[in-house]
Backbone and ligand atoms as CSV (ligand in chain L), in Angstrom:
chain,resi,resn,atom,element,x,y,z
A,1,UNK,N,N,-9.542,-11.917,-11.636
A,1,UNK,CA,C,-8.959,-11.282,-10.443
A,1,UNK,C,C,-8.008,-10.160,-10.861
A,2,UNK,N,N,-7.850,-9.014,-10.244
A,2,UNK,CA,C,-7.107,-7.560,-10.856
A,2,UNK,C,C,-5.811,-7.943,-10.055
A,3,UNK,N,N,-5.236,-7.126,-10.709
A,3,UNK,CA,C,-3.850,-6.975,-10.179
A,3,UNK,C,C,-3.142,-5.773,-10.049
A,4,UNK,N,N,-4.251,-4.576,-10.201
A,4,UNK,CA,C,-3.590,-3.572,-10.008
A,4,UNK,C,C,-3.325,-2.936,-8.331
A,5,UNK,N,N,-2.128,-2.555,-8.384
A,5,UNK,CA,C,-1.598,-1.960,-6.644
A,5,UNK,C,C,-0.918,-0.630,-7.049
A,6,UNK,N,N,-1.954,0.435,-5.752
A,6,UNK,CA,C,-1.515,1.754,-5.641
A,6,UNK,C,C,-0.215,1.396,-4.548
A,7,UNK,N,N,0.862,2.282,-4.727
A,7,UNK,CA,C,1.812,2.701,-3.594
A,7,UNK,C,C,2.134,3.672,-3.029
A,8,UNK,N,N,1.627,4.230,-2.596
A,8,UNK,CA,C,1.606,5.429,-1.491
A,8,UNK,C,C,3.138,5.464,-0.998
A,9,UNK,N,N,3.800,7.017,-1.767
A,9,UNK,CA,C,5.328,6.395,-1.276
A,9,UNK,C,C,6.076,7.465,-1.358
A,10,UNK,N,N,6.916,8.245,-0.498
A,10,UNK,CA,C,7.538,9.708,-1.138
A,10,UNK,C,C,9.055,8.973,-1.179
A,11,UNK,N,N,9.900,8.069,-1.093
A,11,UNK,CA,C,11.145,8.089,-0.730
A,11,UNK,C,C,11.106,7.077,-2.086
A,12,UNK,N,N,12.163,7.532,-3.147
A,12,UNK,CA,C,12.007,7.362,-4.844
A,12,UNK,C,C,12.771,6.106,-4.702
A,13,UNK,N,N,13.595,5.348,-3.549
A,13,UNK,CA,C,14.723,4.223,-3.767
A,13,UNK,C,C,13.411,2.986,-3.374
A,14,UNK,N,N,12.430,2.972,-2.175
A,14,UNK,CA,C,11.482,2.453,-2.124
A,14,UNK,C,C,10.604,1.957,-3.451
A,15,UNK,N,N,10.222,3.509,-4.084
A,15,UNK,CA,C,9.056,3.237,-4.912
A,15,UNK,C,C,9.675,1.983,-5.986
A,16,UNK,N,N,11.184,2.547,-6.147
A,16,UNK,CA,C,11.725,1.672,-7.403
A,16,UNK,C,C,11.901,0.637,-7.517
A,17,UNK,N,N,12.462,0.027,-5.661
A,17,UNK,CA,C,12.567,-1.372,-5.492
A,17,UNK,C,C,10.851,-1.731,-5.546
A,18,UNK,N,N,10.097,-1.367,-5.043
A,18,UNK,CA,C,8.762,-2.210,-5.499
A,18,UNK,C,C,8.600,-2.421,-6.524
A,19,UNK,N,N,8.292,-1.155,-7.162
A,19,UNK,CA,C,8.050,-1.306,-8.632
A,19,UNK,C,C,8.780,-2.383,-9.383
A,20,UNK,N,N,10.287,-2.263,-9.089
A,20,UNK,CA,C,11.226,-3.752,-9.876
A,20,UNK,C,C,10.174,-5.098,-9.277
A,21,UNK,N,N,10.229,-5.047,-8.061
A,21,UNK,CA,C,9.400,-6.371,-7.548
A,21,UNK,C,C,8.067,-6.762,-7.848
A,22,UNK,N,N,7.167,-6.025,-7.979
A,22,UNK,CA,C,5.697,-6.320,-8.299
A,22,UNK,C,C,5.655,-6.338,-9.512
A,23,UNK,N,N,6.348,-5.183,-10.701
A,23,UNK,CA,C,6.486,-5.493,-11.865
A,23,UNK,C,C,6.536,-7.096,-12.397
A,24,UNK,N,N,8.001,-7.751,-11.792
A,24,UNK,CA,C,8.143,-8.548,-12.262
A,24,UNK,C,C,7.777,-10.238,-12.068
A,25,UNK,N,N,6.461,-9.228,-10.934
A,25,UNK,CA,C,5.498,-10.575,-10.929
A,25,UNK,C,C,4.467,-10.768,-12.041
A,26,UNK,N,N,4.678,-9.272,-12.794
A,26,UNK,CA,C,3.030,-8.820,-13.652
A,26,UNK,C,C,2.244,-8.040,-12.760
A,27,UNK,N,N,2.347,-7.683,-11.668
A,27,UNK,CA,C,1.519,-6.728,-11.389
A,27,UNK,C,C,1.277,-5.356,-11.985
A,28,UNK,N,N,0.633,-4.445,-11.631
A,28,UNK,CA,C,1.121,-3.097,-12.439
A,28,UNK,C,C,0.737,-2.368,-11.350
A,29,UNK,N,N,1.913,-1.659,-10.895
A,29,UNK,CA,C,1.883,-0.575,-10.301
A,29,UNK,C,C,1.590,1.289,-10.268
A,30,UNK,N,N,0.262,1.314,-9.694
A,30,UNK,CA,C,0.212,2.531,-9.482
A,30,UNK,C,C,0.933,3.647,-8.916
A,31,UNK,N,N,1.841,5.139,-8.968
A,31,UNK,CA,C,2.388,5.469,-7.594
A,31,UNK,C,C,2.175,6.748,-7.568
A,32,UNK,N,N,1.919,7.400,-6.356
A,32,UNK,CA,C,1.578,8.265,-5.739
A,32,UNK,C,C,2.122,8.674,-4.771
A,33,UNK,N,N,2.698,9.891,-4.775
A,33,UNK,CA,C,4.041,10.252,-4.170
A,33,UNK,C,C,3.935,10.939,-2.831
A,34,UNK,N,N,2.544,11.369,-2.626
A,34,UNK,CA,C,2.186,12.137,-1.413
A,34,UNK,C,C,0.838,11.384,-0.951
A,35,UNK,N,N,0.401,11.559,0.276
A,35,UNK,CA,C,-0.696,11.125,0.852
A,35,UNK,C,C,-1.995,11.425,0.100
A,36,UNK,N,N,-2.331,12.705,-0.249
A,36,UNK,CA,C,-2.963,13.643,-0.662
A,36,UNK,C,C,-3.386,13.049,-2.406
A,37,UNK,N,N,-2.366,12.552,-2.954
A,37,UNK,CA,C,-2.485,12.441,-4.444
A,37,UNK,C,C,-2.377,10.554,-4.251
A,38,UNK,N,N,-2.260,10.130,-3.016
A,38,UNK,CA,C,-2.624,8.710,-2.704
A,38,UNK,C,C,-4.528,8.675,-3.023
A,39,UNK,N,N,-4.678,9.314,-2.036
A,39,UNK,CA,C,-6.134,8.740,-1.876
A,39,UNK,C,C,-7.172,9.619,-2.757
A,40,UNK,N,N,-6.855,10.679,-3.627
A,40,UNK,CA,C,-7.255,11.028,-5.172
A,40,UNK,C,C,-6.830,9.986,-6.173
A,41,UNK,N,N,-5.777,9.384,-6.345
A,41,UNK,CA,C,-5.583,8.008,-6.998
A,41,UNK,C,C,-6.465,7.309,-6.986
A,42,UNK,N,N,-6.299,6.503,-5.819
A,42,UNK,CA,C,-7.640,5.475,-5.050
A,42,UNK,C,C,-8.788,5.891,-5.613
A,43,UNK,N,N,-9.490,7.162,-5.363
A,43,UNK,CA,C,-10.879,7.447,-5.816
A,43,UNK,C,C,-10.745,7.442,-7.424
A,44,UNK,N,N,-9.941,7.832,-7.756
A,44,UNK,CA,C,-10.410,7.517,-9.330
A,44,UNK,C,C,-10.209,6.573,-10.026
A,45,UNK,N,N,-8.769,5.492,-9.742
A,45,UNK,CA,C,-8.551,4.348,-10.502
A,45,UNK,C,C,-9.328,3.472,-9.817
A,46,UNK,N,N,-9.401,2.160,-10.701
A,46,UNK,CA,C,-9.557,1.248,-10.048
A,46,UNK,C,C,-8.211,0.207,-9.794
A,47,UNK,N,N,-8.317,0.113,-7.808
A,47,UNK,CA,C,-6.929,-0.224,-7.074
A,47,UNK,C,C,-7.100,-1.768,-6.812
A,48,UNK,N,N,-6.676,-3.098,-6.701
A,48,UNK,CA,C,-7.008,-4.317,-6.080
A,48,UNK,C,C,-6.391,-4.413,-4.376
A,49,UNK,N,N,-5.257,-3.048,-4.247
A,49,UNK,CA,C,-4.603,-3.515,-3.163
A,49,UNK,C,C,-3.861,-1.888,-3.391
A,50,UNK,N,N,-3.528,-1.804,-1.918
A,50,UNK,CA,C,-2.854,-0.220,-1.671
A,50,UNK,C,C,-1.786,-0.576,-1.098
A,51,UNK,N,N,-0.201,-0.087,-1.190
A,51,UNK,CA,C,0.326,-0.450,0.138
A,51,UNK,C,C,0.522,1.343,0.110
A,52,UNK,N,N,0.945,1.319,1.614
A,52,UNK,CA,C,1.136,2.621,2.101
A,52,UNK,C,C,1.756,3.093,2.929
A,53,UNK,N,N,2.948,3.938,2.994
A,53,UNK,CA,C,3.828,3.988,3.865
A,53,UNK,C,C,3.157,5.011,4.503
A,54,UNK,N,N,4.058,5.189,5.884
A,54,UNK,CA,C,3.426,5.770,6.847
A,54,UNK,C,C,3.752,7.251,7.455
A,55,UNK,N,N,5.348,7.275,6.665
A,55,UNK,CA,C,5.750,8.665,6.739
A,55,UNK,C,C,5.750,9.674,5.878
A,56,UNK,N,N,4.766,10.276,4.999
A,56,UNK,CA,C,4.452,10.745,4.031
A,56,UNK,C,C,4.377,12.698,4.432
A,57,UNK,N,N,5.041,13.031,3.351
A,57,UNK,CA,C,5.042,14.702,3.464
A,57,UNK,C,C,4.251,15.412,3.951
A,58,UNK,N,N,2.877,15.058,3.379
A,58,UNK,CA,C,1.610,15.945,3.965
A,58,UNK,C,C,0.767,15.024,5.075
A,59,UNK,N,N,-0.045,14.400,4.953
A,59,UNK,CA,C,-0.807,13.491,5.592
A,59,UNK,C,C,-0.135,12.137,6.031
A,60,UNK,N,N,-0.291,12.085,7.061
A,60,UNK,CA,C,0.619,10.757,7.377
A,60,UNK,C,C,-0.353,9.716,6.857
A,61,UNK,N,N,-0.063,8.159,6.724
A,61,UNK,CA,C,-0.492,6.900,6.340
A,61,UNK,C,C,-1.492,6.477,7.171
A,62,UNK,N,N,-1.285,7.111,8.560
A,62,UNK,CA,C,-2.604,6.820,9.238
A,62,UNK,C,C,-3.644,7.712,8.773
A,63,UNK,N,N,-3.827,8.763,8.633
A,63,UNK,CA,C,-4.918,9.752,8.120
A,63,UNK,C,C,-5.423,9.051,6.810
A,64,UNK,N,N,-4.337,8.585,6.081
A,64,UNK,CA,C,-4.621,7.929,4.599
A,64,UNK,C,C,-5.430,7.059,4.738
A,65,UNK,N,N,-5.050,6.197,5.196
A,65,UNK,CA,C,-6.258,4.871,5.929
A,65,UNK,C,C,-7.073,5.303,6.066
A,66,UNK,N,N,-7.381,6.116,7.235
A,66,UNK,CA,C,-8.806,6.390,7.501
A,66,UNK,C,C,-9.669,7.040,6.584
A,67,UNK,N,N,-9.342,7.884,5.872
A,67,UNK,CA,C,-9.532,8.367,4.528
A,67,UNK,C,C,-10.662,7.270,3.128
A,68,UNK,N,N,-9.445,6.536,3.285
A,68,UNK,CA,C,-9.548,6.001,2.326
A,68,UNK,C,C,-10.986,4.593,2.639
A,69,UNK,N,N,-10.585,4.185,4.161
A,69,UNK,CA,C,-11.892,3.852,4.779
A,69,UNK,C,C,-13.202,4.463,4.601
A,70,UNK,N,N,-13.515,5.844,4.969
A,70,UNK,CA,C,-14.165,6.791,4.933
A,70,UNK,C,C,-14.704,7.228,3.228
A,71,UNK,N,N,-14.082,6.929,2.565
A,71,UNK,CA,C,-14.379,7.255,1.057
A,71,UNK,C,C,-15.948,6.955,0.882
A,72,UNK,N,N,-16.411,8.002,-0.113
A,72,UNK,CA,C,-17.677,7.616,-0.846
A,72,UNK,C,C,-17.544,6.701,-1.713
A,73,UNK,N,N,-16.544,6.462,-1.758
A,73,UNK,CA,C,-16.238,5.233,-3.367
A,73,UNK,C,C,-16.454,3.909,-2.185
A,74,UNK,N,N,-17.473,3.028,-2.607
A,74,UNK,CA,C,-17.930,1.736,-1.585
A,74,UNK,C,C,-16.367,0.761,-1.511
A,75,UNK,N,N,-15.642,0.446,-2.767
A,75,UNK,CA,C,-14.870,-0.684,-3.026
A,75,UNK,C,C,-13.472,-0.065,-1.796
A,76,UNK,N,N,-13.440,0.752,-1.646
A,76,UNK,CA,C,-12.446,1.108,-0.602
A,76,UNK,C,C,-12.814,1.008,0.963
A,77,UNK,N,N,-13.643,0.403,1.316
A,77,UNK,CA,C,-14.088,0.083,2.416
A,77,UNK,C,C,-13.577,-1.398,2.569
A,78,UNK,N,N,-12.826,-1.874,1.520
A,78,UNK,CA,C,-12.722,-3.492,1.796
A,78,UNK,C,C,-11.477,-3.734,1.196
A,79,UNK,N,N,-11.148,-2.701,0.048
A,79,UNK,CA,C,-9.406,-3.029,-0.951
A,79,UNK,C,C,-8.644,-2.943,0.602
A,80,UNK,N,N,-7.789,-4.158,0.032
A,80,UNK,CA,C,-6.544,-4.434,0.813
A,80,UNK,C,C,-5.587,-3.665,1.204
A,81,UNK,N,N,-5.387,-3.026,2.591
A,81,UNK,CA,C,-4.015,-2.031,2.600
A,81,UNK,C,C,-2.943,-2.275,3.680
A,82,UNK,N,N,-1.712,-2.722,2.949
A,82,UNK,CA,C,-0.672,-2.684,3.696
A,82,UNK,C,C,-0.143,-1.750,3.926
A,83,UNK,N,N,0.204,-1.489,5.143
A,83,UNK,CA,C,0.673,-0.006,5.738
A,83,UNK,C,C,2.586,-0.749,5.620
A,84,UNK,N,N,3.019,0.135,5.031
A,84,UNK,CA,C,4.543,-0.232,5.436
A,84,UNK,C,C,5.434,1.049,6.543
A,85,UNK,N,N,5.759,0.521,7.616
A,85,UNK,CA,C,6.367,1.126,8.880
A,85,UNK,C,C,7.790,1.557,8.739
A,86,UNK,N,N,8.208,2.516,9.145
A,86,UNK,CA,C,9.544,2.766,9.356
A,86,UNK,C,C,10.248,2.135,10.463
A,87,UNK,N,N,9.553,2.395,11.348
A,87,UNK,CA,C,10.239,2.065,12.911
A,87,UNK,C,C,9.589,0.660,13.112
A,88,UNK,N,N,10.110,0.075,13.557
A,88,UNK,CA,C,8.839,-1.607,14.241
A,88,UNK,C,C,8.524,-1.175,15.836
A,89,UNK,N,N,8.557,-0.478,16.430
A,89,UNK,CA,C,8.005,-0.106,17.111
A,89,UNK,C,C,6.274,-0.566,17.782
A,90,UNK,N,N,6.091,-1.017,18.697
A,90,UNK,CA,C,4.935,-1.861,18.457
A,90,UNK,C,C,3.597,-0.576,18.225
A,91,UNK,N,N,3.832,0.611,18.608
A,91,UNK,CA,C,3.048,1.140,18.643
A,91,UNK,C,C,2.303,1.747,16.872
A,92,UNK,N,N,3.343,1.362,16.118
A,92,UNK,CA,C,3.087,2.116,14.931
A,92,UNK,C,C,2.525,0.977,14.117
A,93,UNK,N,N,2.399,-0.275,14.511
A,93,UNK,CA,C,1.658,-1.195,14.055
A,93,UNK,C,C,-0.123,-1.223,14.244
A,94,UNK,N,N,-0.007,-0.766,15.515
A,94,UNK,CA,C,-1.192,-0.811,15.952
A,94,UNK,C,C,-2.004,0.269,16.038
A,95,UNK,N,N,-1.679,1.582,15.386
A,95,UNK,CA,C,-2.277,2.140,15.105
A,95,UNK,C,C,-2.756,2.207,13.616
A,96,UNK,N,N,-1.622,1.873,13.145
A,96,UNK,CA,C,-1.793,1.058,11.391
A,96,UNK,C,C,-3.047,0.425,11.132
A,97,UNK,N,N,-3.531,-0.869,12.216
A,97,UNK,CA,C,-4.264,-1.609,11.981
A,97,UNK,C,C,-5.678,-0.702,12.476
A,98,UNK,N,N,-5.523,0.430,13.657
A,98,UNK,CA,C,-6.867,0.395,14.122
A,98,UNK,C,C,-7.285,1.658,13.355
A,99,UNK,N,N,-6.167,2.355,12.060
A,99,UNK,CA,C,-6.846,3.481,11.155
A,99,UNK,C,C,-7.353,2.781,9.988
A,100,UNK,N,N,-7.035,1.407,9.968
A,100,UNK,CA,C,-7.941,0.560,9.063
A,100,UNK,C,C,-7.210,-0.562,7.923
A,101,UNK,N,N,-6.106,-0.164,8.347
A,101,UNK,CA,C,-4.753,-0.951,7.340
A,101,UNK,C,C,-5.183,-2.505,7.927
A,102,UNK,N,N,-4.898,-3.327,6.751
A,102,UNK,CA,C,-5.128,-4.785,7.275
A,102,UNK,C,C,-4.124,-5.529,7.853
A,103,UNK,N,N,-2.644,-5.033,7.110
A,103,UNK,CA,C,-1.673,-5.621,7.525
A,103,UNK,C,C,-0.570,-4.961,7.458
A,104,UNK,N,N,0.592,-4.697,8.347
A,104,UNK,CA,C,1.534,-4.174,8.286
A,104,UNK,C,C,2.923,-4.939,7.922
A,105,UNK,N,N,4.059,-4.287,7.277
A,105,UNK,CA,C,5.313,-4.676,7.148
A,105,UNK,C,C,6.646,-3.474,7.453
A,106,UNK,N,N,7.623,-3.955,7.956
A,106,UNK,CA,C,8.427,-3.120,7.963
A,106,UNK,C,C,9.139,-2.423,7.372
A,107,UNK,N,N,10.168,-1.427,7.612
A,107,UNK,CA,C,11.211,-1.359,6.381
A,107,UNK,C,C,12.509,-1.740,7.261
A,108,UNK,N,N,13.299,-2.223,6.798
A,108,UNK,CA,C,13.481,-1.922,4.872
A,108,UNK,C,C,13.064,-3.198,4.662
A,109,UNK,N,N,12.454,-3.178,3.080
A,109,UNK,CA,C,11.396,-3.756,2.576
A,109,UNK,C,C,12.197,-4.985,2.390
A,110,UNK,N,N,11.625,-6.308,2.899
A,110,UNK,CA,C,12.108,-7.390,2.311
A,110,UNK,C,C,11.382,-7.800,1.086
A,111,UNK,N,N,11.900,-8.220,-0.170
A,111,UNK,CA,C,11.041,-8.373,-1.148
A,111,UNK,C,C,10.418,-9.528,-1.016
A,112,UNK,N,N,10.939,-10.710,-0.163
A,112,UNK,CA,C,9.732,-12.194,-0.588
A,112,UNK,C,C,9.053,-11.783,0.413
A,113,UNK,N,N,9.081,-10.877,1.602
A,113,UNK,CA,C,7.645,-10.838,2.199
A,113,UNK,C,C,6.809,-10.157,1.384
A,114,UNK,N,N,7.266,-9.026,0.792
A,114,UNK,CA,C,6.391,-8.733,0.558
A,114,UNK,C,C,5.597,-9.024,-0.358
A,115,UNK,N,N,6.279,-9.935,-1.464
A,115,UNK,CA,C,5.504,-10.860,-2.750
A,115,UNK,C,C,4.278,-11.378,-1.461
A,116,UNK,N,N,4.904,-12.362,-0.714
A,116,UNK,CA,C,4.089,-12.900,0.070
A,116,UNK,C,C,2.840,-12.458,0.359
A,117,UNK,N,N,3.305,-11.326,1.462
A,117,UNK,CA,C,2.026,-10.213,1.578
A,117,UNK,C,C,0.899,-9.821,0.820
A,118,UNK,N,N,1.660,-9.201,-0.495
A,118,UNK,CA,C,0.235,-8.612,-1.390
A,118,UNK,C,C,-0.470,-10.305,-2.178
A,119,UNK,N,N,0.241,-11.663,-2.173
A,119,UNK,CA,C,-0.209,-13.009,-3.071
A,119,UNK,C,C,-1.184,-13.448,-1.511
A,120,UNK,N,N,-1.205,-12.599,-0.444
A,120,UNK,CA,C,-2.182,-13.160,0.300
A,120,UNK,C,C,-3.166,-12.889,-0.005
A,121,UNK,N,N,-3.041,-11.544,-0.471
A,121,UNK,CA,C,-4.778,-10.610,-0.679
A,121,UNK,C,C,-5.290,-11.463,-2.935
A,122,UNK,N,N,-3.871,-10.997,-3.310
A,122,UNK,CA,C,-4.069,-10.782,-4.670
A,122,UNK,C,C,-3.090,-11.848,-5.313
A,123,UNK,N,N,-3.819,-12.483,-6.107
A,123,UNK,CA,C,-2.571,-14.130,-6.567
A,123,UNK,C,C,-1.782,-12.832,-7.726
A,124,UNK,N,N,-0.357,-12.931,-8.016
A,124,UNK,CA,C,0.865,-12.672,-8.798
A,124,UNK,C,C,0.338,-13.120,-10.628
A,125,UNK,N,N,-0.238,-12.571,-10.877
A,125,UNK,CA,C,-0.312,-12.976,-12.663
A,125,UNK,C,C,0.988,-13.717,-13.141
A,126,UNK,N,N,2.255,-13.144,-12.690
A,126,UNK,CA,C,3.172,-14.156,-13.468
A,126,UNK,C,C,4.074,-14.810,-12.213
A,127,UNK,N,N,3.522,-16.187,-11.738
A,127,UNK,CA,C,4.608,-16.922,-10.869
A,127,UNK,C,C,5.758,-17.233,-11.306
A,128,UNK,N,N,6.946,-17.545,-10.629
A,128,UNK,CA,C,8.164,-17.732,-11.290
A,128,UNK,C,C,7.975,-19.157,-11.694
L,1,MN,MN,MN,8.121,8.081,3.677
């Protein structure tokens, strides 16, 4: 089972707290700082799980989704993507889910959800 996760992420205090967190499950984190160089990532590595925020410089997280849905690369029609939200707003959930994201979380990022979250799709190589 892989453990690699792209993060789709322009705001550098985010990327770092993940990165500390998934790191130190053993995951290995991919990151990609704009929408644009998100889903060129995606097509060339191989990803087990995306998360993806939603307020991104060029392309928002919904375009990304769909995108990344839409890909000629087959395995992205099914990799796991958490959209992470700024606002909880119900509306930004649900468009999350219907550009193709599987599951959404809020910010600011709680870290045991989100262990939680990605050990739903992808088991943690190193449990505590
Ligand atoms: Mn952002």
């Amino acid at each position: 089972m892989g453990s690699v996760i792209l993060y789709i992420e322009d705001n550098p205090d985010n990327m770092m707290l993940v990165k500390r967190a998934l790191e130190s499950r053993g995951y290995t984190l991919l990151e990609a700082l704009s929408g644009l160089d998100g889903v060129a990532m995606a097509e060339k590595k191989e990803v087990d799980l995306i998360l993806l925020d939603i307020n991104l410089p060029d392309i928002d997280g919904y375009e990304v989704a769909r995108r990344l849905r839409g890909s000629a690369k087959p395995t992205l029609a099914y990799t796991p993507i958490i959209a992470i939200t700024a606002n909880a707003l119900k509306g930004d959930a649900e468009k999350a889910l219907a550009a193709g994201c599987d599951v959404y979380m809020s910010k600011p990022i709680n870290i045991r959800e989100l262990w939680a979250r990605v050990e739903a799709f992808i088991q943690a190589p190193h449990k505590p």
